[in-house]
C-alpha angles and dihedrals in degrees: 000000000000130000092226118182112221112203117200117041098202119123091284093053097037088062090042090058089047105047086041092048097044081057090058102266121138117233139205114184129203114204124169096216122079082204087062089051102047092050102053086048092051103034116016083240140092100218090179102065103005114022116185098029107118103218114216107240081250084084117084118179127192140154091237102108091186092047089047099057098032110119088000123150099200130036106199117180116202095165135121114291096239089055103047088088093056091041103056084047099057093041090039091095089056100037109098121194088253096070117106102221114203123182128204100175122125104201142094110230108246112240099027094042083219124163106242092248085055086052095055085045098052091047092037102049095061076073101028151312099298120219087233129175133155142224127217136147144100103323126136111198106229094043078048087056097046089056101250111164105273129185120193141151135253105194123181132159087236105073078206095053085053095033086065112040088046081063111038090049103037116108134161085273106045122038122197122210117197124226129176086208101101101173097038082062097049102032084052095047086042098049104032083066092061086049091058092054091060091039085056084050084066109038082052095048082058100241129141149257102281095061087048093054091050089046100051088042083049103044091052081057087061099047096047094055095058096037095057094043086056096055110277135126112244095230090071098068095046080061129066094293100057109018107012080059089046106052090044091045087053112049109018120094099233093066106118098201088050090060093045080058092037086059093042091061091052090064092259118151108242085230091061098043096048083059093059098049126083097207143057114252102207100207092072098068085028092065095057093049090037085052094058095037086065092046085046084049100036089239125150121230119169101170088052099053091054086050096063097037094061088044090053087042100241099122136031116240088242096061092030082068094038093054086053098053100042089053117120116297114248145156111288 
């Protein structure tokens, strides 16, 4: 059994740490809220982010970044995209070449338009060459943490990196499938949340089932196009990483960006969404980076654009579908 660090103690870490620590690992989890901490210590159970999921006692929680990720095996970074950067820079004194870093963000970092394995590169090889891999696919964190059967990928360009956290974090619960396609994996887990804004536009405007499925058949157009122009292989994003995502993040109730989109639709300002939520949706930030990826590219991605126009305000959902549909006509 491993002592994996587990950095990022929001409802999608939490569920990682749980269903890591009920296979024998040992955990030690960072989270940025005293709040988080003392409820776990109190309670076995993190009531900000997660309520009503027990957490076993071999999972220690504390605000002491340095004291989280010292003699770990693992590094597994499960934070906000725009704070990834910060976050490896303020760990980097305490980080050592035979960690095993592992990220399970789904985000592109606004400015440098990096993929979130690229950010850790580019803060860990001032030090040494990092063992790094990613994780990515449909998994919704509390169905994670009931146990519900979950497939998802590791990718890493090292077979050995994703050898091994396939099966160091594989259970009867949660199967991990390997992949040497690193930016497929992310591009796929980083896009497809930009797509599930515009899918919650629809679910709030009131409409049915048939523009969701084009949307949906559409939007993995979209993320295959950029995807591939960056780098990846297009049958990435046909598997877990890039439809099955997709199609979850799309469609299930528990997606955060979905509801951002859901409350969009019903004529409600973003400012005063992104009070009310607890946590971050990472599509929000990801459509503006995603946005100037594809002018960088020369891609087109309509869905995108009027994405980002009814996040910026600039359209109404209702024009900014009317706009798609009304597009020159052309072979599929």
């Amino acid at each position: 059994m491993a002592l994996i660090a587990v950095v990022g103690a929001g409802s999608w870490g939490t569920a990682l740490s749980f269903a890591l620590s009920k296979i024998g690992h040992t955990i030690k989890l960072w989270a940025y809220e005293q709040e988080v901490v003392e409820n776990i210590q109190a309670h076995h159970e993190n009531r900000l982010f997660l309520p009503g999921v027990k957490l076993p006692e071999s999972v220690s929680p504390s605000t002491n970044l340095s004291k989280t990720i010292r003699g770990a095996e693992f590094i597994l970074t499960v934070i906000p995209s725009h704070i990834c950067r910060a976050l490896y820079e303020q760990m980097l004194p305490n980080l050592a070449p035979h960690m095993l870093f592992v990220s399970a963000t789904k985000g592109l970092e606004v400015g440098s338009l990096m993929r979130m394995s690229e950010v850790i590169c580019s803060v860990t090889e001032r030090r040494f060459e990092p063992r790094l891999a990613v994780l990515s696919g449909p998994s919704f964190a509390r169905e994670v943490a009931r146990g519900d059967p979950t497939a998802v990928v590791v990718a890493s360009q090292d077979p050995e990196s994703a050898r091994l956290v396939q099966e160091k974090f594989s259970s009867s619960s949660l199967r991990l499938y390997t992949s040497n396609d690193m930016i497929g994996v992310e591009m796929g887990g980083a896009v497809k949340n930009v797509i599930a804004i515009a899918a919650g536009v629809i679910e709030g405007w009131g409409r049915g089932h048939n523009p969701m499925a084009a949307l949906i058949t559409r939007g993995l157009a979209e993320m295959t196009r950029i995807a591939c122009a960056c780098g990846a292989r297009a049958a990435t994003l046909a598997g877990l990483a890039g439809m099955g995502d997709l199609v979850l993040t799309c469609t299930g109730n528990l997606s955060r960006n979905r509801s951002v989109g859901v409350e969009l639709g019903k004529g409600r300002k973003l400012s005063e969404i992104i009070r009310s939520m607890h946590e971050v949706a990472e599509g929000v930030k990801t459509t503006a980076a995603t946005a100037a990826l594809a002018r960088q590219h020369g891609i087109e991605m309509p869905i995108t654009l009027q994405v980002q126009r009814i996040l910026q305000d600039q359209i109404s959902p209702r024009d900014a579908i009317r706009e798609l549909m009304e597009r020159a006509l052309k072979n599929e």
